[in-house]
VOTOR-834076 format. One line per 8 residues: number of its first residue (from 1); their letters; for each residue x, y, z of C-alpha. Coordinates in nm, 3 decimals, m for minus. Layout:
REM residues N
NUM = A = X,Y,Z | ...;
***
This chain:
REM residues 262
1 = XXXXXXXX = 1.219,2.312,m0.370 | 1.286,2.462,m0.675 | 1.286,2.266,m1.003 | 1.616,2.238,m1.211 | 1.795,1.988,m1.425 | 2.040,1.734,m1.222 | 2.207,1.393,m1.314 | 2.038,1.077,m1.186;
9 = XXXXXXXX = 2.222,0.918,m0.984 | 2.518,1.099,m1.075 | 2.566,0.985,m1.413 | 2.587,1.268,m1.650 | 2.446,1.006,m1.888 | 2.137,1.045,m1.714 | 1.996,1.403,m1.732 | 1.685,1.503,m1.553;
17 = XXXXXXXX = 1.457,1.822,m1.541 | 1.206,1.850,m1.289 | 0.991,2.149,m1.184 | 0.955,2.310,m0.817 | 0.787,2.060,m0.564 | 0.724,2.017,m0.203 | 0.865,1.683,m0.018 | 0.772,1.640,0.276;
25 = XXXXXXXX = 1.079,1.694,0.557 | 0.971,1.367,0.766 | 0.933,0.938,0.629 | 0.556,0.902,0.716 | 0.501,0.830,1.119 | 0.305,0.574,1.272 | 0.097,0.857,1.440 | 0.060,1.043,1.108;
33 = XXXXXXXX = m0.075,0.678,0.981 | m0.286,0.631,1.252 | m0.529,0.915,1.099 | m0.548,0.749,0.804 | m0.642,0.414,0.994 | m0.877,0.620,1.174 | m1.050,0.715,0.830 | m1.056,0.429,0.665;
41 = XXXXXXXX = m1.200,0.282,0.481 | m1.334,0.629,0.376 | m0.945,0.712,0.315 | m0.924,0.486,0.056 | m0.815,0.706,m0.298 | m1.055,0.762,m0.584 | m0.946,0.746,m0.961 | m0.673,0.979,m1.008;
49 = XXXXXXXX = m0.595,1.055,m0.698 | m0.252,1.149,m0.666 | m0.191,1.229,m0.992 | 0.118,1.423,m1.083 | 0.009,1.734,m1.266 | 0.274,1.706,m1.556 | 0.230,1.299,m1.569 | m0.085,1.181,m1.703;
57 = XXXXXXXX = m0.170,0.817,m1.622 | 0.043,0.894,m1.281 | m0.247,0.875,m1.077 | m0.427,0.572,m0.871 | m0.599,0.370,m1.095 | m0.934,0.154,m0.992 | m0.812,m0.160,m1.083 | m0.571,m0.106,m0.758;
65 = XXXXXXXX = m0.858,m0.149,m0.515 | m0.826,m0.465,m0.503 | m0.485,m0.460,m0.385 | m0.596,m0.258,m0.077 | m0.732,m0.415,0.251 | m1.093,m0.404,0.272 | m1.137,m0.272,0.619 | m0.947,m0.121,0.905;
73 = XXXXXXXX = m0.920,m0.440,1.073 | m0.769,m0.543,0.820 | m0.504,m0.284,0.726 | m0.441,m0.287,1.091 | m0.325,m0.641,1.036 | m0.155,m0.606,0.750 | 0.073,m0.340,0.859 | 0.153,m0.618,1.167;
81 = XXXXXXXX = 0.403,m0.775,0.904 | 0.732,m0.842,1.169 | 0.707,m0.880,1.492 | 1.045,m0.764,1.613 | 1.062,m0.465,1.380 | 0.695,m0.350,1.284 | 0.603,0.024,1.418 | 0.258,m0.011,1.405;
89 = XXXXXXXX = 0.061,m0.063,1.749 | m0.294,m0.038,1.739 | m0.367,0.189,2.040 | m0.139,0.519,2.060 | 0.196,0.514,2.264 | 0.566,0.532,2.235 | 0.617,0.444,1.879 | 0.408,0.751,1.731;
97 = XXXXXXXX = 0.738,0.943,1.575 | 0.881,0.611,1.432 | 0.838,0.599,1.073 | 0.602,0.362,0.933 | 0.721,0.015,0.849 | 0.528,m0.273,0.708 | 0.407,m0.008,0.380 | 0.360,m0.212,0.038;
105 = XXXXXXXX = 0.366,0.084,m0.216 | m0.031,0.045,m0.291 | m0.066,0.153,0.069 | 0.148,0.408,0.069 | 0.012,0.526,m0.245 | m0.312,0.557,m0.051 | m0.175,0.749,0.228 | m0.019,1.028,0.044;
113 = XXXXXXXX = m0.317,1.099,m0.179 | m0.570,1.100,0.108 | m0.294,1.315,0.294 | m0.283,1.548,0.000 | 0.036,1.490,m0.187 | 0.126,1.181,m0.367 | 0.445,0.977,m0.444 | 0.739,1.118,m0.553;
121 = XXXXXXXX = 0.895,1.028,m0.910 | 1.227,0.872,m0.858 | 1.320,1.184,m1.074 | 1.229,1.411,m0.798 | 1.328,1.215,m0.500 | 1.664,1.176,m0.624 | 1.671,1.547,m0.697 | 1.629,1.606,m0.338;
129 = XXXXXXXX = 1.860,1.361,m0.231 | 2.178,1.523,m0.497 | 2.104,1.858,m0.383 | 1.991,1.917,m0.728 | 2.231,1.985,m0.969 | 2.508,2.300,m0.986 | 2.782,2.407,m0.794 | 2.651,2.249,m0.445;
137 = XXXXXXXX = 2.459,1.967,m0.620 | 2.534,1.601,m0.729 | 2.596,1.545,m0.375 | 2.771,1.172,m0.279 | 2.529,1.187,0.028 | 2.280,1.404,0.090 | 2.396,1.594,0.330 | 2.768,1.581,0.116;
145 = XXXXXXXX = 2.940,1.950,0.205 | 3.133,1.959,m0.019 | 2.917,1.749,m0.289 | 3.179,1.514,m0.326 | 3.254,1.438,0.079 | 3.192,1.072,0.149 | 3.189,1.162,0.547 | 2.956,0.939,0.726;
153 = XXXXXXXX = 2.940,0.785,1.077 | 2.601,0.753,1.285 | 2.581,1.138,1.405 | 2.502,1.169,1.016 | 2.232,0.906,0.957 | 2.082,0.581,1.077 | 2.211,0.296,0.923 | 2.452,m0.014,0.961;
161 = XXXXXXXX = 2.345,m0.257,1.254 | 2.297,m0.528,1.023 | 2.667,m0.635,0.927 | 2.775,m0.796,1.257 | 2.424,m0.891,1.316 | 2.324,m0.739,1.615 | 1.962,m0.545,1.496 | 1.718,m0.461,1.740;
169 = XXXXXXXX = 1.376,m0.235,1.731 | 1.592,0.005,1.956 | 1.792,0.065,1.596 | 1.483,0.182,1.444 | 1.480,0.556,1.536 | 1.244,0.849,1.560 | 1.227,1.059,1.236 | 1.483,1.369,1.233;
177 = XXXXXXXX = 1.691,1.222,1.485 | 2.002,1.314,1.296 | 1.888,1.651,1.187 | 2.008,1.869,1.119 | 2.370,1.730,1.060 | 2.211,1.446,0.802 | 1.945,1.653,0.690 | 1.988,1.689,0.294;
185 = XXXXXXXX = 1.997,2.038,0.088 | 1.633,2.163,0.171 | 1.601,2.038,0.481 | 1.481,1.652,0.472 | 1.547,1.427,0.701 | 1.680,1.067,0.661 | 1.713,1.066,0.302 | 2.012,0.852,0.348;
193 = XXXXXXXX = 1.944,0.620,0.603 | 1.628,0.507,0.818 | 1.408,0.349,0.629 | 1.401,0.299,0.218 | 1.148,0.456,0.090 | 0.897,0.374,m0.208 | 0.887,0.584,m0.513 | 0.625,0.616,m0.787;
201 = XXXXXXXX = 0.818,0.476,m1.037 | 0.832,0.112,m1.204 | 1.210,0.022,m1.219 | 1.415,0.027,m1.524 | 1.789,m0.030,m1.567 | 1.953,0.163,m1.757 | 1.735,0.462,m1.689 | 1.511,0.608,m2.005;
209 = XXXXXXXX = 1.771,0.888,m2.148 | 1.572,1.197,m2.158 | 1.387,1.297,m1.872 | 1.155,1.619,m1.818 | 0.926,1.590,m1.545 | 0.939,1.200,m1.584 | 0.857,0.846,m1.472 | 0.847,0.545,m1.550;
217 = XXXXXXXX = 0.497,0.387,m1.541 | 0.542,0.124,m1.789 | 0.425,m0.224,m1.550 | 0.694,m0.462,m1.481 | 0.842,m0.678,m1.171 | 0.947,m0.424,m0.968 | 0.878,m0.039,m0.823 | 1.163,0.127,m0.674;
225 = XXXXXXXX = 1.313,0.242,m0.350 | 1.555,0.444,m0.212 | 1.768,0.586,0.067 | 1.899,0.291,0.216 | 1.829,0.123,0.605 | 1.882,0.125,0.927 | 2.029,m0.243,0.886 | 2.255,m0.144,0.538;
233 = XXXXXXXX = 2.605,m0.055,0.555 | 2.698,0.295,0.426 | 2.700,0.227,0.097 | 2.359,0.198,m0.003 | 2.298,0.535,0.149 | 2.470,0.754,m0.128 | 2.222,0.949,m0.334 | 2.304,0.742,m0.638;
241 = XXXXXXXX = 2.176,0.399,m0.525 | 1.865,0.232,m0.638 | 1.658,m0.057,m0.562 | 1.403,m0.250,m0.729 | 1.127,m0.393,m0.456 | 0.868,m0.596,m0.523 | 0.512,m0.371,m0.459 | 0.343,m0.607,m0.249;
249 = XXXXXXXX = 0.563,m0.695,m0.032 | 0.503,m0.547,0.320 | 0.898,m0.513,0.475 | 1.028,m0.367,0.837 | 1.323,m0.175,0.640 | 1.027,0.028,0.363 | 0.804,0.318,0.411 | 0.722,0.656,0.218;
257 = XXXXXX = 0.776,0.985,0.154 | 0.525,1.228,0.032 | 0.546,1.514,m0.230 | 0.343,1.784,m0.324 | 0.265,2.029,m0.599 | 0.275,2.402,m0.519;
***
């Protein structure tokens, strides 16, 4: 994607400026995870692995090890962290293009830098999910034509089983199923929708003002996700909404996203 400057969240309060970056099109899989099961512990990340190149400090730091599991075994049990929802199995099978539940963010941290890329700033991801600024940016949803459409039903994205409480693992669907109606300006998939998915970023509200290939990495509660659910209402699937979730926490409704420097 090409860099450019954008509002966060759609608040012209809010400017942002980030430079050209990959995202990956798909949430991580559970077969993509698998190799990185397969690998590990030898997958675990080294100092400064997935470091953004214009964010110094962004990278994993060692004191996280210990926030890791310390064998396959058990990584393979901490990814078991619902019953009813969790995509994991531990031999190959059906579930291998569901995304990958069960993902506290030092985890997923860990899979994108042993898979090459890292975490996305919230900067970025949210750039992605507005379509960027301009003419065709600042997009309601991502997949908004015009920008300001607030169309949505479930040909568009996966989302809203949760209000009349009738969830089931059947509601959590195979990445891309909606593309490419709900796919957003450059061609991801569930950005609205899905799963939520973690961010680099520790949360802050109001946002810093200024932002030029930013993030925030000052420590506090809470890291952020975004994109909404499958078990949200519509809602919390426009571009501009933002949630603080706690990093250790292992949920059914979180998993990640990975981005890349060209």
């Amino acid at each position: 994607m090409p860099g450019g400057t954008f509002n966060r969240s759609n608040d012209s309060a809010y400017p942002a400026t980030v430079s050209g970056f990959l995202l990956d099109r798909y949430e991580v899989t559970v077969g993509r995870f698998r190799k990185f099961v397969e690998a590990y512990p030898g997958s675990k990340p080294r100092a400064r692995a997935g470091e953004h190149p214009k964010i110094p400090g962004s990278g994993w730091d060692a004191s996280w090890d210990s926030s890791l599991p310390a064998s396959a075994a058990a990584l393979k049990d901490a990814v078991k962290c619902e019953s009813t929802y969790q995509t994991w199995t531990d031999g190959s099978g059906a579930n291998e293009h569901l995304p990958m539940n069960c993902l506290d963010w030092y985890v997923a941290f860990a899979f994108c830098a042993w898979d090459g890329g890292r975490l996305p700033t919230e900067a970025e991801w949210n750039y992605a999910a507005a379509g960027g600024g301009g003419a065709d940016g600042q997009r309601v949803y991502p997949w908004s034509k015009p920008p300001s459409s607030t169309t949505i039903d479930s040909t568009y994205a996966v989302y809203g089983c949760g209000p009349d409480g009738s969830c089931a693992f059947s509601d959590v669907q195979a990445v891309g199923s909606k593309s490419p109606k709900g796919d957003g300006k450059w061609g991801q998939a569930d950005l609205g929708g899905s799963l939520w998915e973690w961010v680099l970023d520790w949360y802050e509200n109001p946002y810093d003002s200024s932002c030029d290939d930013c993030a925030n990495l000052a420590p506090s509660s809470d890291r952020v996700i975004r994109g909404g659910g499958f078990y949200v209402g519509a809602s919390e699937l426009v571009s501009s909404f933002r949630v603080d979730f706690d990093p250790v926490v292992r949920s059914r409704g979180v998993v990640a996203r990975c981005a890349r420097t060209p």
